[in-house]
RORO-851531 format. One line per field, with one value per atom (N, C-alpha, C, O, CB): residue in one letter; z, y negated, x. Coordinates in Angstrom, 3 decimals, padded with zeros to 6 digits, always signed. Glycine has a CB too. Example, Ala and Ser with C-alpha at 12.3 -4.5 7.8 and 13.67 -1.06 7.14 Angstrom:
<recs>
r <- (A | A | A | A | A | S | S | S | S | S)
c3 <- (+007.800 | +007.800 | +007.800 | +008.465 | +009.046 | +007.080 | +007.140 | +007.870 | +008.039 | +005.725)
c2 <- (+005.690 | +004.500 | +003.300 | +003.319 | +004.473 | +002.250 | +001.060 | -000.030 | -001.138 | +000.598)
c1 <- (+013.190 | +012.300 | +013.200 | +014.236 | +011.308 | +012.850 | +013.670 | +012.900 | +013.409 | +014.084)
</recs>
This chain:
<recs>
r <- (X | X | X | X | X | X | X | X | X | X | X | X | X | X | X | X | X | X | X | X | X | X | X | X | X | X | X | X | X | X | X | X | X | X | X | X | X | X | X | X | X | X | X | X | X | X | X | X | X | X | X | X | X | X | X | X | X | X | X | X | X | X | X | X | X | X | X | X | X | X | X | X | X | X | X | X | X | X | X | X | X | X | X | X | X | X | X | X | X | X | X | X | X | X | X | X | X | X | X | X | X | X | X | X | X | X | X | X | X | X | X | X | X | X | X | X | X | X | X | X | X | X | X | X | X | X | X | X | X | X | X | X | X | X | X | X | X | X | X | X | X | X | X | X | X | X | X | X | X | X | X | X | X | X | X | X | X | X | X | X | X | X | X | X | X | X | X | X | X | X | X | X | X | X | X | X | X | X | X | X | X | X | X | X | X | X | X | X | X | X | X | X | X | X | X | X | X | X | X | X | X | X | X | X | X | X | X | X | X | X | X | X | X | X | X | X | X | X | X | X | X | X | X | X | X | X | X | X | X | X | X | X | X | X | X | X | X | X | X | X | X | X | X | X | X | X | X | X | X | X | X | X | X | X | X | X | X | X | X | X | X | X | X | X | X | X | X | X | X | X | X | X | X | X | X | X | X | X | X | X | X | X | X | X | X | X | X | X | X | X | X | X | X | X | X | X | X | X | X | X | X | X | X | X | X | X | X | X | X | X | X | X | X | X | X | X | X | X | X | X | X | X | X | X | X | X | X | X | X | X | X | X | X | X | X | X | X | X | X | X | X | X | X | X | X | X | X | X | X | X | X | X | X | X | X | X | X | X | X | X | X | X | X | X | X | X | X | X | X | X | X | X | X | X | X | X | X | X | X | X | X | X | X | X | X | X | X | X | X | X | X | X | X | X | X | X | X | X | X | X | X | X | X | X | X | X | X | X | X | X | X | X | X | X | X | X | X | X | X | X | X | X | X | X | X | X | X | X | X | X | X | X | X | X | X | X | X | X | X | X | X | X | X | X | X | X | X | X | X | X | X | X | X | X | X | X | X | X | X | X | X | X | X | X | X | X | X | X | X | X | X | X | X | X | X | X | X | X | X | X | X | X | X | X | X | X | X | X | X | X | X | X | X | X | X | X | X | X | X | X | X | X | X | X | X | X | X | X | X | X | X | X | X | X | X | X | X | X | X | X | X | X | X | X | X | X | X | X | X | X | X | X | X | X | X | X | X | X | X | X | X | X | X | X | X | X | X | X | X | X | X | X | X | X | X | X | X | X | X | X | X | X | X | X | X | X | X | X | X | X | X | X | X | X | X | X | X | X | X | X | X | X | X | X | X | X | X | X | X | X | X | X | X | X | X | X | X | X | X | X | X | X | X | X | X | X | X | X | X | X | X | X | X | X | X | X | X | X | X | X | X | X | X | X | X | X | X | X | X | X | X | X | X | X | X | X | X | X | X | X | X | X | X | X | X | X | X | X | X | X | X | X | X | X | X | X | X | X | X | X | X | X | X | X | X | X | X | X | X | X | X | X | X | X | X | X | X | X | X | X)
c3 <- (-000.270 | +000.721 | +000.142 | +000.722 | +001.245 | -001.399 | -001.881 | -002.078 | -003.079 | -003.775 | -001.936 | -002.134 | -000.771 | -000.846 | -003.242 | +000.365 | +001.619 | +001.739 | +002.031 | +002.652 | +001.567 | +001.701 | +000.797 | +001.193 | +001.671 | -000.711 | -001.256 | -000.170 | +000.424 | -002.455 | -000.118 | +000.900 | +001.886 | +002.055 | +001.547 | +002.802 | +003.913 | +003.243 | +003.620 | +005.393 | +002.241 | +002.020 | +000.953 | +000.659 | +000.565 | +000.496 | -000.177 | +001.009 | +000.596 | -001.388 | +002.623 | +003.345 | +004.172 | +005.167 | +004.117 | +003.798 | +004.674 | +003.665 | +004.125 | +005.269 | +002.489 | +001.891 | +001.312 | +000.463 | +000.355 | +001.686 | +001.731 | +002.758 | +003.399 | +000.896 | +002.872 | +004.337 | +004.513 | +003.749 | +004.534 | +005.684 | +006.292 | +005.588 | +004.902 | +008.159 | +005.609 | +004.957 | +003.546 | +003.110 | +005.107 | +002.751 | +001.266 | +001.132 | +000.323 | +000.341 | +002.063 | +002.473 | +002.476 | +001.859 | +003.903 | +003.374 | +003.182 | +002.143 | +001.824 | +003.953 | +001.322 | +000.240 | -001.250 | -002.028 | -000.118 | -001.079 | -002.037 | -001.780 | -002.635 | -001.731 | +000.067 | +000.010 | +000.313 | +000.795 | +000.708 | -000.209 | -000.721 | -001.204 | -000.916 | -001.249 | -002.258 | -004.006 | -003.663 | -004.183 | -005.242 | -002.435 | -001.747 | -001.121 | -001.171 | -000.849 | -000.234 | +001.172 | +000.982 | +000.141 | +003.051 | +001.868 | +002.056 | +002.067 | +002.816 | +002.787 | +001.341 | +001.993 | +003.734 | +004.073 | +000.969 | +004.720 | +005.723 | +006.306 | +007.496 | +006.188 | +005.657 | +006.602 | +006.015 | +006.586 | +006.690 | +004.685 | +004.284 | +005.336 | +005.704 | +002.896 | +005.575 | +006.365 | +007.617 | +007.955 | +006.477 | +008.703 | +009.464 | +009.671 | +010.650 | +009.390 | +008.360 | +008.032 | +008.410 | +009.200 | +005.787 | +007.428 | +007.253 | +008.680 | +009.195 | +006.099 | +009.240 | +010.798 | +011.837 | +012.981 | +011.527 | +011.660 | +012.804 | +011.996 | +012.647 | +012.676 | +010.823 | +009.978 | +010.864 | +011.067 | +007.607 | +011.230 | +011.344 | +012.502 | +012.742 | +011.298 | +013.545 | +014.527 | +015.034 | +015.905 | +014.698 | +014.452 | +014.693 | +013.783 | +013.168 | +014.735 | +013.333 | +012.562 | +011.132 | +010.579 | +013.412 | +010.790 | +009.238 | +008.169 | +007.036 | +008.810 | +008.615 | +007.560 | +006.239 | +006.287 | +008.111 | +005.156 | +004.101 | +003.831 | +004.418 | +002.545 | +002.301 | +001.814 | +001.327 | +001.678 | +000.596 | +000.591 | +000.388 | +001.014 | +000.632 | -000.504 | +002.291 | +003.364 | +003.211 | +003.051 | +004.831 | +003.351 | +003.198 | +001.741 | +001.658 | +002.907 | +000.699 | -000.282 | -000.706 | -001.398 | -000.884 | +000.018 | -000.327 | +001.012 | +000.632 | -000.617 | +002.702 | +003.080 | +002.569 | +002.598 | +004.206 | +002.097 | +001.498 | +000.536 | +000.655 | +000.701 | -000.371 | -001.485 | -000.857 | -001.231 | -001.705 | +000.149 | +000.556 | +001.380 | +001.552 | +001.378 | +001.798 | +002.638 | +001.626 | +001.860 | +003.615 | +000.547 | -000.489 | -001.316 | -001.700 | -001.556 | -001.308 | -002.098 | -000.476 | -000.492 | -002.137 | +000.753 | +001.506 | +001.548 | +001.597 | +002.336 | +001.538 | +001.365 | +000.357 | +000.539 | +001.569 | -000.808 | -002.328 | -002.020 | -002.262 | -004.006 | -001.366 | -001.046 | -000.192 | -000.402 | -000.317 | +001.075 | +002.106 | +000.940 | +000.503 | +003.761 | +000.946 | -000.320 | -001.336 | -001.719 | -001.347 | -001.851 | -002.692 | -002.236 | -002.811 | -003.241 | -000.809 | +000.239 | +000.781 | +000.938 | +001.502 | +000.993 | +001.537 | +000.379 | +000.644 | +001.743 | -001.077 | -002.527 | -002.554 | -003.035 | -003.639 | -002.178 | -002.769 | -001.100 | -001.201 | -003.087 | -000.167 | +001.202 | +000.867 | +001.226 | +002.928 | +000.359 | -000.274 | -000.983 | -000.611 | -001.474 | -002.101 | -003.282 | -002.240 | -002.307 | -005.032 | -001.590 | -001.059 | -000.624 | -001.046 | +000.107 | +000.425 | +001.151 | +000.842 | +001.343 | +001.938 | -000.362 | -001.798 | -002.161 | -002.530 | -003.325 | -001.950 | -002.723 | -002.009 | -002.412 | -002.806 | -000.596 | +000.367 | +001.104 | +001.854 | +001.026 | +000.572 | +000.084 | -000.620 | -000.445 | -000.743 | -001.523 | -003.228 | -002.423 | -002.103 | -004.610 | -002.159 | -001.537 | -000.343 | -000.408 | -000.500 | +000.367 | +001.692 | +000.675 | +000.917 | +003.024 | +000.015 | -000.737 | -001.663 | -001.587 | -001.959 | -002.080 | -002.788 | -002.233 | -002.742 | -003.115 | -000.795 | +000.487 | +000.863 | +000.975 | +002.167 | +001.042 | +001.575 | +000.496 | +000.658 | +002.448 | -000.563 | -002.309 | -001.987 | -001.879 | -004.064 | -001.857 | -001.755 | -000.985 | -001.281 | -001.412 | +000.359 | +001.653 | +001.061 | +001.188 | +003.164 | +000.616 | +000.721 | -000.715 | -000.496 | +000.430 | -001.447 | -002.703 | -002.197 | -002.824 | -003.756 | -001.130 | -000.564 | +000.178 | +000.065 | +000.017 | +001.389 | +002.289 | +001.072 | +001.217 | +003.311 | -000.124 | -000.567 | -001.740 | -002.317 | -001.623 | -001.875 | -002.829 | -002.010 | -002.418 | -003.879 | -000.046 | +000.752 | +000.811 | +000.871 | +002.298 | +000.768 | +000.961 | -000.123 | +000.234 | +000.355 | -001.543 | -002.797 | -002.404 | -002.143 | -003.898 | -002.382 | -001.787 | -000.870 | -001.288 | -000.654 | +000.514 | +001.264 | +000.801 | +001.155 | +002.457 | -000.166 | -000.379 | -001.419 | -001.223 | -000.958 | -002.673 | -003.679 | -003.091 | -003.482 | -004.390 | -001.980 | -000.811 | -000.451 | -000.442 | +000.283 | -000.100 | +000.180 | -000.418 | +000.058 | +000.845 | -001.986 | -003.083 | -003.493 | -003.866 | -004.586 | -003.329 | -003.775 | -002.524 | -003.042 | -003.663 | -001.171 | -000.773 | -000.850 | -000.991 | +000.079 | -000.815 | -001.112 | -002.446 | -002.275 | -001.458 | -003.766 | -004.853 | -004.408 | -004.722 | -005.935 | -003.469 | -003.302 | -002.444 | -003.095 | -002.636 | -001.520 | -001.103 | -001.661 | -001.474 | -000.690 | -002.377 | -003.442 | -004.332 | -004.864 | -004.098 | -004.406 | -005.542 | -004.550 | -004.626 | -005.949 | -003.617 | -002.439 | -002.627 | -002.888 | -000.666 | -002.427 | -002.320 | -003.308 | -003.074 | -002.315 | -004.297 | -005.712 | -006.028 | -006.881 | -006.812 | -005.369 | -005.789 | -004.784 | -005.287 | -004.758 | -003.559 | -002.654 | -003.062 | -003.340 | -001.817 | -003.213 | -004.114 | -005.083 | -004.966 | -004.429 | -006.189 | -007.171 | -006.691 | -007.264 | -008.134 | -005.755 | -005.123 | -004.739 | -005.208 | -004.184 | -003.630 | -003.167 | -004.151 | -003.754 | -001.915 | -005.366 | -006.585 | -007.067 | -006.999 | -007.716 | -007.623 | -008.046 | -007.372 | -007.899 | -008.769 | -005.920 | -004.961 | -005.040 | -005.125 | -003.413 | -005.006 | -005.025 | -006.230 | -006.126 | -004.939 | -007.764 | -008.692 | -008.744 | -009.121 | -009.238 | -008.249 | -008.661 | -007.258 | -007.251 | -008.947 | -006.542 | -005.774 | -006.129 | -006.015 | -004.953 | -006.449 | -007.801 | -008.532 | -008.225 | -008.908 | -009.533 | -010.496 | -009.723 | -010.514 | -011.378 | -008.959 | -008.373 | -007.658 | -007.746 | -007.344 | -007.129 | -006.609 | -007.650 | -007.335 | -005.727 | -008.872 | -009.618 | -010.559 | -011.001 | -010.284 | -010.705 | -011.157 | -010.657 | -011.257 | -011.186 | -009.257 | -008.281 | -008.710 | -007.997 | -006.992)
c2 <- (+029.966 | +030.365 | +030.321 | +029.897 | +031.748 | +030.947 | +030.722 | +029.071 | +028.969 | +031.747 | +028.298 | +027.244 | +026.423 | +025.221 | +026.601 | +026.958 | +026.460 | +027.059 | +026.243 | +026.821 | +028.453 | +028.717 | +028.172 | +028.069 | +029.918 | +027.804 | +026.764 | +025.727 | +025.700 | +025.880 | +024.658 | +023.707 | +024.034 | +023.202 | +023.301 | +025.373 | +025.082 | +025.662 | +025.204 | +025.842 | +026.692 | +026.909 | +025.231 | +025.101 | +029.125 | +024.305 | +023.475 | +022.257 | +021.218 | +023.154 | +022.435 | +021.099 | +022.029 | +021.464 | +020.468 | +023.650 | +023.974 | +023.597 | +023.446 | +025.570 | +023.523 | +023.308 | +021.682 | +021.402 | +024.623 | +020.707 | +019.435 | +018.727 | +018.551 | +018.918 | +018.279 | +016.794 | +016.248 | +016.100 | +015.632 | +015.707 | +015.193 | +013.945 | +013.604 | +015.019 | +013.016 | +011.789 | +011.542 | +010.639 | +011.181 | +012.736 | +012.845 | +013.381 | +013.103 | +013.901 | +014.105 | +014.494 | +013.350 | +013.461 | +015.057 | +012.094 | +011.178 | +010.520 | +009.983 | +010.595 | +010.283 | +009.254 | +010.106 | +009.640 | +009.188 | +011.124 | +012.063 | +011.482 | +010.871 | +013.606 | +011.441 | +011.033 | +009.654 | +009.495 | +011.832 | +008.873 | +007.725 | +007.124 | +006.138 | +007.603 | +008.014 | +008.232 | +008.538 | +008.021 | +009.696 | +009.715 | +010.235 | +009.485 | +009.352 | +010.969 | +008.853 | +008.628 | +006.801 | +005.985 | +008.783 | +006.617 | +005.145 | +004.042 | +003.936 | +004.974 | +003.075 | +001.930 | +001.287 | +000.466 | +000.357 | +001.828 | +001.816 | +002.813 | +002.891 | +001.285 | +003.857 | +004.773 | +005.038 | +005.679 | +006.262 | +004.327 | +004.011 | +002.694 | +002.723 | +003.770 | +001.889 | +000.673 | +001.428 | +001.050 | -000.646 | +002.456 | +002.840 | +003.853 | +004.159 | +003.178 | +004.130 | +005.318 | +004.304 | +004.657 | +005.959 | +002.814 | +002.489 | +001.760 | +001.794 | +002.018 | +001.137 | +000.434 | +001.349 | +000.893 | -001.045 | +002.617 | +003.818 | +003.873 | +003.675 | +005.918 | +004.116 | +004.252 | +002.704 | +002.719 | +004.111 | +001.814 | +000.586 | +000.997 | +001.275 | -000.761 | +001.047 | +001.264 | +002.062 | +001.603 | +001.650 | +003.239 | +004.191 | +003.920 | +004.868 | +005.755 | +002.639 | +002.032 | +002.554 | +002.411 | +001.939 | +003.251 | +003.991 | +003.195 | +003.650 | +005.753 | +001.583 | +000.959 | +000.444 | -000.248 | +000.073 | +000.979 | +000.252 | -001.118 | -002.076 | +000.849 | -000.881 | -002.411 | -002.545 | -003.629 | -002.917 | -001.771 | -002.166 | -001.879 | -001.492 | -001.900 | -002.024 | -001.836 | -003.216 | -003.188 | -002.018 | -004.031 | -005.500 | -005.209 | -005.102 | -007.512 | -005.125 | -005.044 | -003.931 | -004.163 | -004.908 | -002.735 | -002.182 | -002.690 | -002.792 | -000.759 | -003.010 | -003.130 | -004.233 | -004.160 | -003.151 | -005.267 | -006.482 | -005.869 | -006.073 | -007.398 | -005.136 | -004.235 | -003.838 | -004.276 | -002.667 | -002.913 | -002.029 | -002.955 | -002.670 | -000.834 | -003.978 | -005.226 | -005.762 | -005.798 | -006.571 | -006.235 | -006.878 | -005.802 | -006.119 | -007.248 | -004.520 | -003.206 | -003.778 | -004.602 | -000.516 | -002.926 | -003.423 | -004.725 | -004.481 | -003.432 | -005.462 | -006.404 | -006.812 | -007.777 | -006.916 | -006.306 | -006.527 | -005.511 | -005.653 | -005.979 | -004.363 | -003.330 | -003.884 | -003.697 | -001.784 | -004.766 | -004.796 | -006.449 | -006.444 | -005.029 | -007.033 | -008.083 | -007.448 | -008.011 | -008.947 | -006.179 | -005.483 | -005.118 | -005.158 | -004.476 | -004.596 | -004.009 | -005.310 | -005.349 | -003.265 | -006.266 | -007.998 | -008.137 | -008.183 | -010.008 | -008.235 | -008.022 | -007.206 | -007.665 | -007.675 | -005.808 | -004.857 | -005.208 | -005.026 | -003.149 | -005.574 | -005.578 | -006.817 | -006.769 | -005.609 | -007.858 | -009.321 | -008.806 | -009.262 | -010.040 | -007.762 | -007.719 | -006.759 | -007.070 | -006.989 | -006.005 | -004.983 | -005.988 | -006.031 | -003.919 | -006.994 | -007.927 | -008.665 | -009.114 | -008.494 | -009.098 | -009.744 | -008.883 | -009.213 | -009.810 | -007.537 | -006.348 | -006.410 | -006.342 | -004.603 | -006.578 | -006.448 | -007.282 | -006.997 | -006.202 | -008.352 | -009.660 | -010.105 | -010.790 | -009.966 | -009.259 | -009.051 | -008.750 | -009.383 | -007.486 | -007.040 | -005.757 | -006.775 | -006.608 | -003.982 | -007.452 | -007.905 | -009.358 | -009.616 | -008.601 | -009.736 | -010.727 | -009.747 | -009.956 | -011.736 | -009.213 | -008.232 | -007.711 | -007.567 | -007.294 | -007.315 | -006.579 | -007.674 | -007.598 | -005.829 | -008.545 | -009.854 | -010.667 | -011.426 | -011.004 | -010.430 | -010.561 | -009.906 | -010.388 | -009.192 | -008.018 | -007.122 | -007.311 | -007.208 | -006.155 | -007.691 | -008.165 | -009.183 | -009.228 | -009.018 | -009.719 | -010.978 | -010.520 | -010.518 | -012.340 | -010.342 | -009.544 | -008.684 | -008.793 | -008.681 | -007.625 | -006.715 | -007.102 | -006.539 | -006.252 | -008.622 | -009.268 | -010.041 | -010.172 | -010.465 | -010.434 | -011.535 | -010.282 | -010.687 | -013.353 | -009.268 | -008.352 | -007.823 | -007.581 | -007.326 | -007.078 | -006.838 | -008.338 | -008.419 | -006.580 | -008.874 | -010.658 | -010.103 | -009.581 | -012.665 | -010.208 | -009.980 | -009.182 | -009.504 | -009.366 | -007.589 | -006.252 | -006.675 | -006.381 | -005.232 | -007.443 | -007.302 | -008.728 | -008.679 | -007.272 | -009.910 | -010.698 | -009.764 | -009.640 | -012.252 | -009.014 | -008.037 | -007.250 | -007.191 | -006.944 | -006.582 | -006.162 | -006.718 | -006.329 | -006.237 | -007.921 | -008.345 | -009.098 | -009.279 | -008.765 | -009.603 | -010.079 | -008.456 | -008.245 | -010.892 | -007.895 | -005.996 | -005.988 | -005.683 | -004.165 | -006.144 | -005.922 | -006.878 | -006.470 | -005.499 | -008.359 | -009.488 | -008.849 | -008.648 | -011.216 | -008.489 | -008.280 | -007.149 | -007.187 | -007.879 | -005.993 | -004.965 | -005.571 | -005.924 | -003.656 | -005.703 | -006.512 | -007.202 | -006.797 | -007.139 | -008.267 | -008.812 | -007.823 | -008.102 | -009.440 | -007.094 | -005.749 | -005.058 | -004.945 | -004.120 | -004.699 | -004.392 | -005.388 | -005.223 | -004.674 | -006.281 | -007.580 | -007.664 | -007.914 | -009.022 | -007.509 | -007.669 | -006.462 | -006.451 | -007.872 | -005.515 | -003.796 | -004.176 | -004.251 | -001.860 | -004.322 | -004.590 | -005.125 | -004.481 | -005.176 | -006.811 | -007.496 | -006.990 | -007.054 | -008.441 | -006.413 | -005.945 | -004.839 | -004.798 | -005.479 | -004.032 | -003.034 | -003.595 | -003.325 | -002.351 | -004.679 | -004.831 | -005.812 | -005.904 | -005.259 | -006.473 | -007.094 | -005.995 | -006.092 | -007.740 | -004.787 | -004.206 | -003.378 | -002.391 | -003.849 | -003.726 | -002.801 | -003.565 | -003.096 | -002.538 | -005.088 | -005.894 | -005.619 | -004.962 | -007.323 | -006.210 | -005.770 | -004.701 | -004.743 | -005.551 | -003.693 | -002.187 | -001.828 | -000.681 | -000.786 | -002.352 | -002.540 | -003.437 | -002.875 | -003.052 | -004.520 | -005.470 | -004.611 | -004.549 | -005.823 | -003.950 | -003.451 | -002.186 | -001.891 | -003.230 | -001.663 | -000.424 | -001.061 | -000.473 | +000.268 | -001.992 | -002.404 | -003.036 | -002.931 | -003.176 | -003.677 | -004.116 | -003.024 | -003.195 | -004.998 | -001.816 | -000.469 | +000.112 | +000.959 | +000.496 | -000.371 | +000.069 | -000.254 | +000.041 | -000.482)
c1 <- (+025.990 | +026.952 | +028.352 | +029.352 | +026.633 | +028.264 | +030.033 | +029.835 | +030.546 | +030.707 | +029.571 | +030.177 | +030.227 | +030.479 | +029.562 | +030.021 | +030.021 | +031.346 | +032.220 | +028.833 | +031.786 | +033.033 | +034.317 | +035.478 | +032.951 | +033.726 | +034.793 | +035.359 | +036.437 | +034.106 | +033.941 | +034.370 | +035.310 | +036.201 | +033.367 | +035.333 | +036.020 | +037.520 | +038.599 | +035.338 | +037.409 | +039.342 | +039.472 | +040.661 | +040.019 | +038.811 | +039.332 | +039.711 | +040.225 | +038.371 | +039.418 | +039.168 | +040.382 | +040.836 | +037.335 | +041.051 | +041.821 | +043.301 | +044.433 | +041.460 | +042.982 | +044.565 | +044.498 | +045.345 | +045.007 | +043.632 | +043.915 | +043.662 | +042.626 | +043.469 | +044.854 | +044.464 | +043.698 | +042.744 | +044.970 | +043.855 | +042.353 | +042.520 | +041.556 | +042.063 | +043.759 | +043.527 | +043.141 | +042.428 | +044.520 | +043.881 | +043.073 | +041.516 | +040.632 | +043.911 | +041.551 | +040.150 | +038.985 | +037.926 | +040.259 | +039.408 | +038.737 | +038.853 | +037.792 | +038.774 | +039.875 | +040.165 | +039.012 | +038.179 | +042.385 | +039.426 | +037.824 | +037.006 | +036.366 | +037.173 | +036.585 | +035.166 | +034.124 | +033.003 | +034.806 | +035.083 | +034.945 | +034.129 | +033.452 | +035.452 | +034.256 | +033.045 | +031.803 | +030.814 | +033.384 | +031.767 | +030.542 | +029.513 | +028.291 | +030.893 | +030.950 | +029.941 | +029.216 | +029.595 | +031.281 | +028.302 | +028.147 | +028.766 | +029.736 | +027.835 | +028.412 | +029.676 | +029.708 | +030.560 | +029.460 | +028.626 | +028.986 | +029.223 | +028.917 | +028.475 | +029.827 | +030.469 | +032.091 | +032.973 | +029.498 | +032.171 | +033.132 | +033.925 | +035.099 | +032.747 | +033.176 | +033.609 | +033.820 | +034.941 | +032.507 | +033.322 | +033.216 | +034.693 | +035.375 | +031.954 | +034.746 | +035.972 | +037.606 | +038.481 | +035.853 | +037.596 | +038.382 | +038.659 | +039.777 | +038.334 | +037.621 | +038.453 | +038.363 | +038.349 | +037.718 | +038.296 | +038.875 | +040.636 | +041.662 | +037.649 | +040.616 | +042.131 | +042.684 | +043.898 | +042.001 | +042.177 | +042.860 | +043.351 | +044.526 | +042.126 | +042.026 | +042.128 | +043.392 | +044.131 | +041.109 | +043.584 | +045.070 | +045.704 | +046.192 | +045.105 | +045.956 | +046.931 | +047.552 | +048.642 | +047.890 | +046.285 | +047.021 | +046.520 | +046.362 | +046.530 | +046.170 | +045.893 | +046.863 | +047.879 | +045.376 | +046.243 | +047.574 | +047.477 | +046.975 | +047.655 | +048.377 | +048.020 | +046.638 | +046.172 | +048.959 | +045.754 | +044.248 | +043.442 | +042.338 | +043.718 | +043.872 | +043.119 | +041.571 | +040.351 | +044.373 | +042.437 | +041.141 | +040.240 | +039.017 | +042.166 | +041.189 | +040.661 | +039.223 | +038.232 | +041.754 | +039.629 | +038.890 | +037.609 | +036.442 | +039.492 | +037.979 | +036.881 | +035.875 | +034.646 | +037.079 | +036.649 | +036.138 | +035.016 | +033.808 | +037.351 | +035.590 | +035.067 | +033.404 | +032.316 | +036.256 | +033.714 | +032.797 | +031.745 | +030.560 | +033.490 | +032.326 | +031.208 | +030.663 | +029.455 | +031.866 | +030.903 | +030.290 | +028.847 | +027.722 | +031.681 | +029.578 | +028.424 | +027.244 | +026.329 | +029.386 | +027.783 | +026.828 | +025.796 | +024.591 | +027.403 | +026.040 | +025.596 | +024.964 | +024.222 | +026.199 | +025.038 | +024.208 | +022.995 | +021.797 | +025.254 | +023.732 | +022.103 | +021.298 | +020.100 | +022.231 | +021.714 | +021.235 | +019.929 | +018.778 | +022.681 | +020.569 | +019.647 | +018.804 | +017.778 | +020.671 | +019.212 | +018.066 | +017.036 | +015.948 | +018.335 | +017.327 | +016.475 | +015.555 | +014.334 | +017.469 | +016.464 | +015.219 | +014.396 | +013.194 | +016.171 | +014.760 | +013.912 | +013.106 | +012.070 | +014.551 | +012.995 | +012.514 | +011.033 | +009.820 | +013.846 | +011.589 | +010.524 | +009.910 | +008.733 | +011.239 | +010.179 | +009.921 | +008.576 | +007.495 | +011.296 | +008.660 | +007.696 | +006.767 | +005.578 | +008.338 | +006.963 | +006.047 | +005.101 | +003.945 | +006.608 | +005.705 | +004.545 | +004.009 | +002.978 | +004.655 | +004.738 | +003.795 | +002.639 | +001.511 | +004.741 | +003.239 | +001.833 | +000.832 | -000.329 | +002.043 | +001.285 | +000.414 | -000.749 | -001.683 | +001.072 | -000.276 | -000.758 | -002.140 | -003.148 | +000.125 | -001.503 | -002.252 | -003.520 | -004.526 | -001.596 | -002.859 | -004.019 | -004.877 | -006.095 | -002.951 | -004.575 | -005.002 | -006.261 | -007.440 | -003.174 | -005.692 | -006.618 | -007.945 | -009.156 | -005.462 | -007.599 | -008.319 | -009.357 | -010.468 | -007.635 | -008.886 | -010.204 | -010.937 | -012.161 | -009.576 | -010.409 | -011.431 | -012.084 | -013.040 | -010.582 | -011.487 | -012.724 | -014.262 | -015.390 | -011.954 | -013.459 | -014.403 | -015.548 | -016.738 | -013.907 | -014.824 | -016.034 | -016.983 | -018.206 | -015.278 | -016.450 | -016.824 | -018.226 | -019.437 | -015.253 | -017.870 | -018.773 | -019.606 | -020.659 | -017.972 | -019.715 | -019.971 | -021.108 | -022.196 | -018.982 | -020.746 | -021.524 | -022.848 | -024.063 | -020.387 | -021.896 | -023.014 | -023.983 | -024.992 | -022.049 | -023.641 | -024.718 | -025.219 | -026.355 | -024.328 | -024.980 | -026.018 | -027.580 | -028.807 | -025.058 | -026.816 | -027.741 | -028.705 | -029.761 | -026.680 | -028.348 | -029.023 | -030.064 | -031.223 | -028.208 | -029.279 | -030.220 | -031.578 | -032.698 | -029.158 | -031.377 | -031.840 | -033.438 | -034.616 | -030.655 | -032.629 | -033.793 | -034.635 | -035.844 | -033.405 | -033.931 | -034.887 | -035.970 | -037.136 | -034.048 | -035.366 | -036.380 | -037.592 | -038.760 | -035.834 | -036.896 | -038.006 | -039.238 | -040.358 | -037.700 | -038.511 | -039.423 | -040.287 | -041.441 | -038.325 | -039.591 | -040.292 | -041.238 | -042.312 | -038.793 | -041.475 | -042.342 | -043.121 | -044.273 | -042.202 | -043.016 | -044.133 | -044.865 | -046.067 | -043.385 | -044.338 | -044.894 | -046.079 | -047.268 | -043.798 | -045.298 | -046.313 | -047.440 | -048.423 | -045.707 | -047.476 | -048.369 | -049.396 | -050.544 | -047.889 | -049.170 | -049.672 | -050.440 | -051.515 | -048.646 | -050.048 | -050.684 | -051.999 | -053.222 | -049.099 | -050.915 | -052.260 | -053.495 | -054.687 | -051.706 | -052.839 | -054.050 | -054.908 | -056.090 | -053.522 | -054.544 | -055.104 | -055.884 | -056.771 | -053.976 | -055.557 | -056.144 | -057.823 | -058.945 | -054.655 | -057.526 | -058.354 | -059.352 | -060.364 | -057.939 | -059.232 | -059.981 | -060.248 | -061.472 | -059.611 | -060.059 | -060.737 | -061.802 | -062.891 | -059.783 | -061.536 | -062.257 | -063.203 | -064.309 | -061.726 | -063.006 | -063.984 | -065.138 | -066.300 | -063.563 | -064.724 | -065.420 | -066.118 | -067.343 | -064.484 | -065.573 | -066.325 | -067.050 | -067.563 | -065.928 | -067.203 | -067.971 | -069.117 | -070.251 | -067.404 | -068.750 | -069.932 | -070.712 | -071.747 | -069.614 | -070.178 | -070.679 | -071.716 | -072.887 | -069.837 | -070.956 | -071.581 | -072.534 | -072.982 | -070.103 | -072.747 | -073.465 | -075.122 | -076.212 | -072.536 | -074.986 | -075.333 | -076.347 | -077.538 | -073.900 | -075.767 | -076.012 | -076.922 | -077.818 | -074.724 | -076.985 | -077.246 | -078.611 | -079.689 | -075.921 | -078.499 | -079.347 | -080.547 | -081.733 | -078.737 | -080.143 | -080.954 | -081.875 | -083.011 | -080.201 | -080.953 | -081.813 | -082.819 | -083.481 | -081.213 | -083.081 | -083.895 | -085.253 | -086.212 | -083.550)
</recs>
């Protein structure tokens, strides 16, 4: 709160035009640009008037290109990420495939075992049947 009240006795014993020329340093370069063609506008433009908007269009403009760079690499990332998921699928679709033939070599094998248990059962039913019968 004391420094909300600095601000207003420091914005009551300096002008509004130095007021802005402080906040310069502060503010955006488009609200700096915004500042200076209202000053045009009511004609309190000086001599570095161009200079400095020139100034302040050029900062704009280097951010506004950092910002096309910096959205450039994101969609590059995104890219990346978007190639990456359709790897995954794609790995995902062909190891369900895997899963689902192991399955099914796992139940032919059981089967087979069945088969083989059976037959032996029923061999040694015969056998021992055989044998049971020949004790007689």
């Amino acid at each position: 709160m004391d420094n909300r009240n600095d601000t207003v006795q420091l914005n009551a014993r300096v002008p509004r035009w130095q007021r802005e020329e402080l906040n310069i340093r502060k503010e955006s370069p488009s609200a700096v640009i915004t500042m200076l063609l209202e000053k045009y506008l009511r004609g309190e433009e000086d001599s570095e008037f161009v200079s400095v908007l020139k100034s302040q269009i050029s900062i704009l403009t280097d951010q506004i290109l950092i910002k096309d760079q910096q959205l450039a690499a994101k969609d590059k990332q995104f890219e990346i990420k978007d190639d990456q998921i359709s790897k995954l699928q794609l790995e995902s679709a062909e190891n369900r495939k895997l899963l689902a033939d192991l399955f099914e070599v796992q139940n032919l094998a059981f089967k087979n075992y069945i088969d083989y248990i059976q037959t032996m059962v029923d061999v040694k039913g015969v056998i021992g049947n055989t044998k049971n019968d020949t004790k007689k």
